[in-house]
C-alpha positions as CSV (number, residue, x, y, z in Angstrom):
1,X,15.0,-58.7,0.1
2,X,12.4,-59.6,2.2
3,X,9.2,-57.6,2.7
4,X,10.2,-55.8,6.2
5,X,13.5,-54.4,4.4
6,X,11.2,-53.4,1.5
7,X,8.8,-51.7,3.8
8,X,11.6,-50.0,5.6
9,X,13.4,-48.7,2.1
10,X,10.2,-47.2,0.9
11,X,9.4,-45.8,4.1
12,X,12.6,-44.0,4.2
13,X,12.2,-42.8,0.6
14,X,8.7,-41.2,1.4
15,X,10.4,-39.3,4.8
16,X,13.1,-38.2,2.5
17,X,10.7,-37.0,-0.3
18,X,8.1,-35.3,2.7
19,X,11.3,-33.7,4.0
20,X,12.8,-32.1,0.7
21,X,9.0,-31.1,-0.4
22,X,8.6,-29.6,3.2
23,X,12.2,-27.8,2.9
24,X,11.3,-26.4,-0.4
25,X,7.7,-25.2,0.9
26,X,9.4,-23.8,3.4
27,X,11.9,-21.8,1.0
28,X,9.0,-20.9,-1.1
29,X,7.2,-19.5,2.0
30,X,10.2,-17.4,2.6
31,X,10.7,-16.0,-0.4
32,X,6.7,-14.9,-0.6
33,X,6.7,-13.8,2.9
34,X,9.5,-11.3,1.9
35,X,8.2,-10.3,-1.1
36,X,4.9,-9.5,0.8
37,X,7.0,-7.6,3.1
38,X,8.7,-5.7,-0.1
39,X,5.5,-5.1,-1.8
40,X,3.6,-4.4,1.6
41,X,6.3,-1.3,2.3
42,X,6.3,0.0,-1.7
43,X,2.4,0.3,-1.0
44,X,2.9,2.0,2.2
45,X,5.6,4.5,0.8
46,X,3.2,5.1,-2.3
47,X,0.3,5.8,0.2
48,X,2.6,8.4,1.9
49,X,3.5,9.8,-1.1
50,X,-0.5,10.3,-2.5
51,X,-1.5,11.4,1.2
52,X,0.9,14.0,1.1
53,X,0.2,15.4,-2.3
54,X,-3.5,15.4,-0.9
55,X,-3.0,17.4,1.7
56,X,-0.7,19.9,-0.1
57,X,-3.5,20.5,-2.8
58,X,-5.8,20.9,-0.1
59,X,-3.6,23.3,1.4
60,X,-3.3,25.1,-1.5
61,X,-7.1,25.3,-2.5
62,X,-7.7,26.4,1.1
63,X,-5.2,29.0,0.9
64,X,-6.8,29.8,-2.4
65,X,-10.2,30.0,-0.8
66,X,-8.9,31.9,2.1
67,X,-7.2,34.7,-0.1
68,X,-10.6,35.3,-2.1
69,X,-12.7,35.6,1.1
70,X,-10.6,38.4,2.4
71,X,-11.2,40.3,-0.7
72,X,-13.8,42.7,-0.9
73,X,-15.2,43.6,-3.4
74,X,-15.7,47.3,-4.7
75,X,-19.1,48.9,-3.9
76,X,-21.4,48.8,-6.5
77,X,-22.0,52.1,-8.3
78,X,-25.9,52.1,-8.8
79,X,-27.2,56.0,-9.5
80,X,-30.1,55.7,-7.2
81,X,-28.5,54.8,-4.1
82,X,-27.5,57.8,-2.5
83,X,-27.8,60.3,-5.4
84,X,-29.1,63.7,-4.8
């Protein structure tokens, strides 16, 4: 074998191992970019879910709040105001 062919048979083993490492970095990315996306949605739904239980407790104190002001409460009974 002379050196050309040996050039040109290890060239063509490092395109073939740059091509399967770049198909399997390619997989990999992929699969991460997808489970970004999965991970990315759960934290989105669980945001949702924590937003909306804050504003229904703040609701509900403000309701709370709101129902206390409107009470009044009774006059105070005090035997010298008013007494004859």
């Amino acid at each position: 074998m002379s050196l050309e062919e040996n050039v040109k048979d290890v060239w063509a083993k490092v395109t073939n191992v740059a091509s399967t490492a770049a198909e399997k970095t390619k997989d990999v990315a992929v699969v991460a970019i997808d489970k970004g996306k999965e991970l990315a949605g759960t934290a989105a739904e669980k945001t949702k879910e924590v937003a909306g239980t804050v504003v229904d407790k703040t609701k509900e104190v403000t309701h709370r709040a709101d129902t206390k002001a409107d009470e009044t409460p009774p006059p105070a009974i005090d035997g010298s105001a008013g007494s004859e």
